[in-house]
N, C-alpha and C positions, 0 to 999 in steps of 0.2 A: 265245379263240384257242387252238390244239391245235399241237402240232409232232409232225408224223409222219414218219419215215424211209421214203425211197424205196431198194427193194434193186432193183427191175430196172426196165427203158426209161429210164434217169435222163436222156438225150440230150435227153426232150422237154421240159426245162426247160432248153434252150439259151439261149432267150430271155431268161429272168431272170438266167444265167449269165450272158449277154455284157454285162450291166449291172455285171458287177462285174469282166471280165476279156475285155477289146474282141479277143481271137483268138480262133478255135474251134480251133485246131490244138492249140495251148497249153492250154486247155480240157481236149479230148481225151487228151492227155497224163496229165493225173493224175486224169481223173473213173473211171476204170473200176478203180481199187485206192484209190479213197476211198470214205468213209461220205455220204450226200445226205441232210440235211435240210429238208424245207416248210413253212413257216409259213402254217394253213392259220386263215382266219376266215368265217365265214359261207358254207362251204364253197367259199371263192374262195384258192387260192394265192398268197400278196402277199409270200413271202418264202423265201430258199433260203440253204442253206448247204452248205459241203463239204469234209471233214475228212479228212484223211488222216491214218494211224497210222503212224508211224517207230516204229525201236527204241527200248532202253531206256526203254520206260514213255513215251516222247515222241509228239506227233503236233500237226500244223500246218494250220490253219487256213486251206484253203487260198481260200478268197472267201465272202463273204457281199453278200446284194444282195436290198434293200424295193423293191416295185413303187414306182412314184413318186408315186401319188396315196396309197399310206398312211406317206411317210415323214413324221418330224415327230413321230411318235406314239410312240414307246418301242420299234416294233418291234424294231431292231435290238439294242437293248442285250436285252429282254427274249430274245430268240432267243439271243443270246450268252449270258446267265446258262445257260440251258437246258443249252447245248453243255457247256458246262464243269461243269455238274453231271453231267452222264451221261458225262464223263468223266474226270472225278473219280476214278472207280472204278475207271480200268484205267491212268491216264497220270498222271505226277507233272506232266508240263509243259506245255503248250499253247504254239506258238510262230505268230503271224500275221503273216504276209509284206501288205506293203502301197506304194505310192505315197507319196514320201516329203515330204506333205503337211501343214500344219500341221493341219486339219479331220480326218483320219484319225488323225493321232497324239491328238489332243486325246480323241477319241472314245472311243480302247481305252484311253490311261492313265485314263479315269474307269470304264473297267472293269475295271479292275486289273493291268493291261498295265504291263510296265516295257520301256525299250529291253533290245535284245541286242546286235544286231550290222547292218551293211549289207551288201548285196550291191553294191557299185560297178558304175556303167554296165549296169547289168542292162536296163532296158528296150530301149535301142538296139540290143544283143546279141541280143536275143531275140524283138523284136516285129519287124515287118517296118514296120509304118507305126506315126509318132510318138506315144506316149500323150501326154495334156492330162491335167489337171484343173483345175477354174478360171482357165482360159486360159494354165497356164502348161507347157511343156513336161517330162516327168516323165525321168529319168535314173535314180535310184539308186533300191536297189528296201529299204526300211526292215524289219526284223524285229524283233516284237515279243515278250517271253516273260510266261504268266501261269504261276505254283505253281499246282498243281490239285491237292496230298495238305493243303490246309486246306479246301479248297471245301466238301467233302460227307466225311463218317464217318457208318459204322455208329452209333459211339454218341452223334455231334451229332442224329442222328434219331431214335433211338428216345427219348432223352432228351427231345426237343420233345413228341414223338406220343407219351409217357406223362405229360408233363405237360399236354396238352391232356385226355387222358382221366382222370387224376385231377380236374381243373375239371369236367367233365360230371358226373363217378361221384359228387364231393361236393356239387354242387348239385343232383341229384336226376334225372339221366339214368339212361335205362333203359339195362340191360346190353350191349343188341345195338346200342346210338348209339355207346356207347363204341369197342364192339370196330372197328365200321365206322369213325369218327372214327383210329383207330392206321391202322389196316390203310391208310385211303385217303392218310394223310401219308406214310408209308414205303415206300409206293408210288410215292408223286408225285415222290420222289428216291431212285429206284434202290435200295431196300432192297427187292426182291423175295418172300425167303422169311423170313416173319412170323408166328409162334407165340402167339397171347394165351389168357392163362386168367385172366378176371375175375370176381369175386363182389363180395359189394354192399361190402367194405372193404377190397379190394386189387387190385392190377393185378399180373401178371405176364406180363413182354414179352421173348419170346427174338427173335433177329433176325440173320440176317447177308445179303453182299449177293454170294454166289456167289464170293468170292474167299479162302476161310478165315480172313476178317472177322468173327466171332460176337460177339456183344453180349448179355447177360441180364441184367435190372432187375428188380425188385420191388418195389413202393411200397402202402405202407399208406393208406387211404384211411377215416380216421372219419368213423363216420356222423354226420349232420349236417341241418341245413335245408336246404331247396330255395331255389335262386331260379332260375326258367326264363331270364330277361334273359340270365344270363351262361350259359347252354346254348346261348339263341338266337347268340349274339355266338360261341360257339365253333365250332358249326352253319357260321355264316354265314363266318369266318375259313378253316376246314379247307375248306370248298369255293373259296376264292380260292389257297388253297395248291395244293390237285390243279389246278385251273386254269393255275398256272404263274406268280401277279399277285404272291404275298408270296417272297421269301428264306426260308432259317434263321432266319437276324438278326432280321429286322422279323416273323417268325410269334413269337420267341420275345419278344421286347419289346410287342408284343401281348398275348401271352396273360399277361405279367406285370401289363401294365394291366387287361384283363379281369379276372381273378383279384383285382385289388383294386378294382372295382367297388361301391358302398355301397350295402346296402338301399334301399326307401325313406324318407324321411323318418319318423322316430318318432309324429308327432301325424297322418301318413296312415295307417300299420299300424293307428293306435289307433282311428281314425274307421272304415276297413276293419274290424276286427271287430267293429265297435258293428254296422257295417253289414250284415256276414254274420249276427252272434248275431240282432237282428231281422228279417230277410228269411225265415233258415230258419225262426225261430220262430212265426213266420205262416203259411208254408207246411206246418208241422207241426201245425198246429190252435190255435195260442195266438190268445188273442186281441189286438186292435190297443193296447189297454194293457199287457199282456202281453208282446206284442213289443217296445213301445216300454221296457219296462224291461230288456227281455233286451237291449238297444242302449247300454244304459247299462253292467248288469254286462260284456258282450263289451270295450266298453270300458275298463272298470277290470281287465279279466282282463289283456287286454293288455299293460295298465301293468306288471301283476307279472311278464308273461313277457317283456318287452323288459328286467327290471331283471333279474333270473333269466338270460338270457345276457348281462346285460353282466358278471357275477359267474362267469360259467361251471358255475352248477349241473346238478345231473346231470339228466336227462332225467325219471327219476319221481322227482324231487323235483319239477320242475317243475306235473310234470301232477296229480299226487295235491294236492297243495298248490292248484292250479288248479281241479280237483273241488274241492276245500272252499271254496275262495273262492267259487265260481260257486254253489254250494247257501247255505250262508249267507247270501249277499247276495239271493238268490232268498226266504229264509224271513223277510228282515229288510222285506224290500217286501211279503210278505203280511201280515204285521204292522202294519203300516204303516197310519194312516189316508188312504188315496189312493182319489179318488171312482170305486167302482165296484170289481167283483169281481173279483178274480184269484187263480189259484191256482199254487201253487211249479212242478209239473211242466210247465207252457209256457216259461215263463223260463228251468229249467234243461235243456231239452230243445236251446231255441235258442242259449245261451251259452256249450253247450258244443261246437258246433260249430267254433269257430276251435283247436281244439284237437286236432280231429280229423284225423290222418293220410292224408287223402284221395289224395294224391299218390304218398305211399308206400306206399299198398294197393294203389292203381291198376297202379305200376310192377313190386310182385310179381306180379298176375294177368299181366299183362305178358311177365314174366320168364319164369314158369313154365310161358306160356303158348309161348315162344320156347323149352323144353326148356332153359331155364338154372334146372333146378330146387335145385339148390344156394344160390344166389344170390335166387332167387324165394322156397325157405323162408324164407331169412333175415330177408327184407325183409317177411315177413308176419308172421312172429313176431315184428320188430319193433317193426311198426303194431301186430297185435295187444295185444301186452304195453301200448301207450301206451293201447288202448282200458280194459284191466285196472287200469290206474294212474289215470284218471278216476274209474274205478266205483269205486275204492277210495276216493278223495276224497270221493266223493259220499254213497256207502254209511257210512260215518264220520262224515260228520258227519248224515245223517240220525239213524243210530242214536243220534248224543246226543244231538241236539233229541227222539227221542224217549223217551228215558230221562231225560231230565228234565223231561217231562209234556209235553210240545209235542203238538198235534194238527195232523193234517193233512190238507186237504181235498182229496184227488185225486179 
């Protein structure tokens, strides 16, 4: 569902009009110095509204009206959230005049509607034949008022739309999802002119929304492990947002959930690297005994690196310490009496694969490949460096096995 503003012919949506306001003269009266909006779905129009601006920052609501076979569905409160956000920005007040019914009233105080005031004897006055509603004849004409300077800020939104991109930046999104992810939220609620400068461990968000409203953020972003899940679930949220389906409220209590999101299970991760160390290790020429021990060490490597971040170790502790596990345990199985031949470099060829920054190499080619070459070095040099911090593990600890007479059959 889309809501578009109609600025010229607004007369040819009389019809949907007179579903909410049974005169056309009356109609006429205030549609030609209000705002029209269409609630438009499957490119069928199923929904209208029509807002006039008063002074002081005020302006009143003056009908809304769902075709009849989509009412039931959210249209109308969803088309009201809309109205009141976009204007939000110019109007401290919103006021909706209505029939002074229990079903209407019920309707707007669950959209944030408080009474104001009545207009006495208004409809007899002013219609020429009797309004109804639910069979009963309608007399007093009721006014409702919502506050519209809490609905929507500059900094309620850029605040969401950088905390959704710090989630993408630290779980391993590329640069230009992030910036697209800000851009499309602060968009989606009237924050227009949007400035972002990101690199792979910071955001920085300038923003105002055309009224000398300015907002600047900066938020640090350490680099970290990927998990695509909560990208995909941020993906999938920022596009219900531009769509019009989430609030502020429920995009931000969301992405709080999101955000705490848990791995998978510990004894999955561990089976997953047994399962990548011998997959690749076969594909790299090891042989099927050879993989199948590279299934074991990927396994036990694991173990150290899920103990290693529950500890918070630094990155080349990790990995260097991980080269030496993975060569070790590779020299201790050739060693080993186990029937048939095997040599160290298949097993640690394959085991050291789970170790390898594949995602975070990919996303600087990525990067740099998107001209966000700042952000792109970073994240190579990164990956890089972690490739530098294996070979050290490895390089180490061959050099002692071979310094202290070890042979080895490559």
């Amino acid at each position: 569902m889309k809501i578009q503003q109609i600025r010229r012919d607004k007369d040819e949506y009389m019809d949907l009009l007179l579903m909410a306001d049974p005169q056309r003269d009356m109609i006429e009266s205030y549609l030609d110095r209000s705002e029209v909006f269409v609630l438009v779905n499957g490119g069928d129009v199923c929904g209208i509204c029509v807002v006039e601006p008063l002074k002081n920052r005020k302006c009143e609501l003056k009908s809304i009206a769902i075709r009849e076979k989509d009412r039931g569905k959210g249209c109308a409160r969803y088309m009201l959230r809309h109205i009141c956000e976009h204007y939000g920005n110019q109007c401290d007040t919103m006021y909706a005049g209505m029939c002074n019914s229990r079903r209407n009233i019920e309707f707007f105080e669950k959209c944030g509607f408080i009474n104001s005031h009545i207009a006495v004897n208004f409809y007899p006055e002013h219609y020429r034949e009797p309004v109804c509603q639910d069979g009963v004849r309608m007399t007093d004409k009721v006014y409702m008022r919502k506050q519209l300077d809490s609905e929507i800020s500059v900094k309620k939104v850029v605040d969401l739309a950088l905390e959704a991109g710090r989630i993408l930046l630290k779980n391993g999104a590329e640069i230009f999802r992030v910036d697209e992810t800000i851009v499309r939220i602060c968009n989606r609620f009237h924050v227009q002119y949007v400035d972002t400068f990101i690199l792979s461990h910071a955001i920085f968000v300038s923003a105002e929304n055309g009224m000398e409203e300015a907002y600047t953020k900066v938020k640090q972003v350490p680099l970290s492990s990927s998990h695509l899940g909560i990208v995909a679930e941020v993906n999938e949220l920022s596009r219900e947002i531009e769509e019009g389906l989430v609030s502020i409220e429920e995009a931000s209590e969301r992405l709080r959930r999101i955000d705490g999101m848990p791995g998978k299970k510990g004894y999955f991760q561990v089976l997953a690297a047994g399962i990548v160390s011998g997959c690749f290790g076969y594909l790299l020429g090891a042989s099927e005994l050879e993989s199948m021990i590279a299934f074991v060490i990927g396994c036990l490597l694991h173990v150290w690196v899920l103990t290693a971040k529950k500890y918070q170790m630094s990155k080349m502790i990790v990995n260097i310490a991980g080269g030496v596990i993975i060569t070790a345990l590779a020299l201790l199985a050739y060693h080993l009496p186990v029937p048939g031949h095997v040599k160290p470099d298949g097993m640690i060829i394959g085991s050291i694969m789970p170790l390898v920054p594949g995602l975070a190499f990919v996303n600087a080619i990525r990067d740099i490949a998107d001209s966000d070459f700042l952000s792109g070095t970073v994240r190579m040099i990164d990956a890089l460096l972690v490739f530098v911090y294996i070979a050290v593990g490895v390089g180490i600890t061959l050099s002692i096995y071979n310094n202290m007479g070890g042979r080895l059959m490559l």
